[in-house]
N, C-alpha and C positions, 0 to 999 in steps of 0.2 A: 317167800322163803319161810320154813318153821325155825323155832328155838332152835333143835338140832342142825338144821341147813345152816345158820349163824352161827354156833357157837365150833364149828366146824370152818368156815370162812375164816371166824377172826383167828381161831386157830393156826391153820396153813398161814393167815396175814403175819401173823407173829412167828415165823417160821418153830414152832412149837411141835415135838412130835405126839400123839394122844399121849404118850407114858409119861411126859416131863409135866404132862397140862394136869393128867391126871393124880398124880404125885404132889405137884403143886395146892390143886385144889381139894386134896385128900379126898380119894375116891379112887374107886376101882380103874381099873383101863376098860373092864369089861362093862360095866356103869357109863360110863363115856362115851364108848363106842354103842350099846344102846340108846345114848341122847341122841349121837350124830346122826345115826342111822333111822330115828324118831320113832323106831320099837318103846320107848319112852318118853314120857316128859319131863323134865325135872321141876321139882318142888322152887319154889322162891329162893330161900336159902342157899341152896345149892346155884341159881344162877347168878344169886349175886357174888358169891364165893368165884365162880367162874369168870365172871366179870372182873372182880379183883387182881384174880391174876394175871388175864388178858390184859388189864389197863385201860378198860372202857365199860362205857355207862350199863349198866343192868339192860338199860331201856334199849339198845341197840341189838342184842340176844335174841330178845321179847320181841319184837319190832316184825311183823309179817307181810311181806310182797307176794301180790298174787298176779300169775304171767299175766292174765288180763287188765291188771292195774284198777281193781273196778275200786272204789272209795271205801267199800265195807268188804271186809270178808267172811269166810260162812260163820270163822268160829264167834267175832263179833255179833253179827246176826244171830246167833243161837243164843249168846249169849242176855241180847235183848229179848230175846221169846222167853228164855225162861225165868227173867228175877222180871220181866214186865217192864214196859214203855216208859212210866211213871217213874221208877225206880233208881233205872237207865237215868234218866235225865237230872236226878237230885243227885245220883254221886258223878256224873260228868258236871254238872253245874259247879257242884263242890270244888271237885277236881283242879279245875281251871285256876282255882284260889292258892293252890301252892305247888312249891316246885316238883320236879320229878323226885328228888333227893326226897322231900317230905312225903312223898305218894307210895317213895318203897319203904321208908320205915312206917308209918301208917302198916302198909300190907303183911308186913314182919309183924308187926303187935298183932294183929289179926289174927296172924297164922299162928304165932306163940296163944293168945288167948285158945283158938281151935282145939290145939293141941293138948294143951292144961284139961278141958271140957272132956277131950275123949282119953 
């Protein structure tokens, strides 16, 4: 399942309709219905705002099932082709050392630094 395929699940699970979820997490309905529909991705921010309202972890949105169940999926695998093997393995090494809570603000400072940059 992608971001959108999830944040559409917990949705219906919270019997939520897109306008209350969308309202909730300030955003468009038409913004929303672009994530479900995976016409988009959303930004960090935006999924942990979504999570918020939902009542569940960032990392359950994030979280991707593929009908084959293989261990990797493609966007993982792409993802280690292009920052490299090496690289790959210093920030999961890191990783391991703290919780998921610390791993999303970590990524929040990231993306705040990014965005300061551009």
């Amino acid at each position: 399942m992608s971001v959108g395929n999830n944040i559409r699940k917990y949705r219906e699970m919270k019997k939520f309709t897109k306008e209350e979820l969308a309202l909730k997490a300030r955003m468009g309905v038409h913004t929303l219905e672009s994530y479900e529909s995976n016409e988009r991705t959303p930004e960090l921010d935006t999924v942990l705002k979504i999570s918020t309202v939902l009542d569940i972890p960032a990392s359950e949105l994030m979280e991707f099932h593929d009908e084959d169940e293989s261990p990797f999926d493609e966007e993982l695998t792409q993802l280690v082709q292009d920052i490299g093997v090496k690289s790959s393995k210093l920030i999961l090494r890191k990783a391991r050392d703290f919780s998921e809570q610390d791993v999303l603000r970590a990524m929040n400072l990231l993306y705040d630094l990014n965005q300061q940059k551009n």
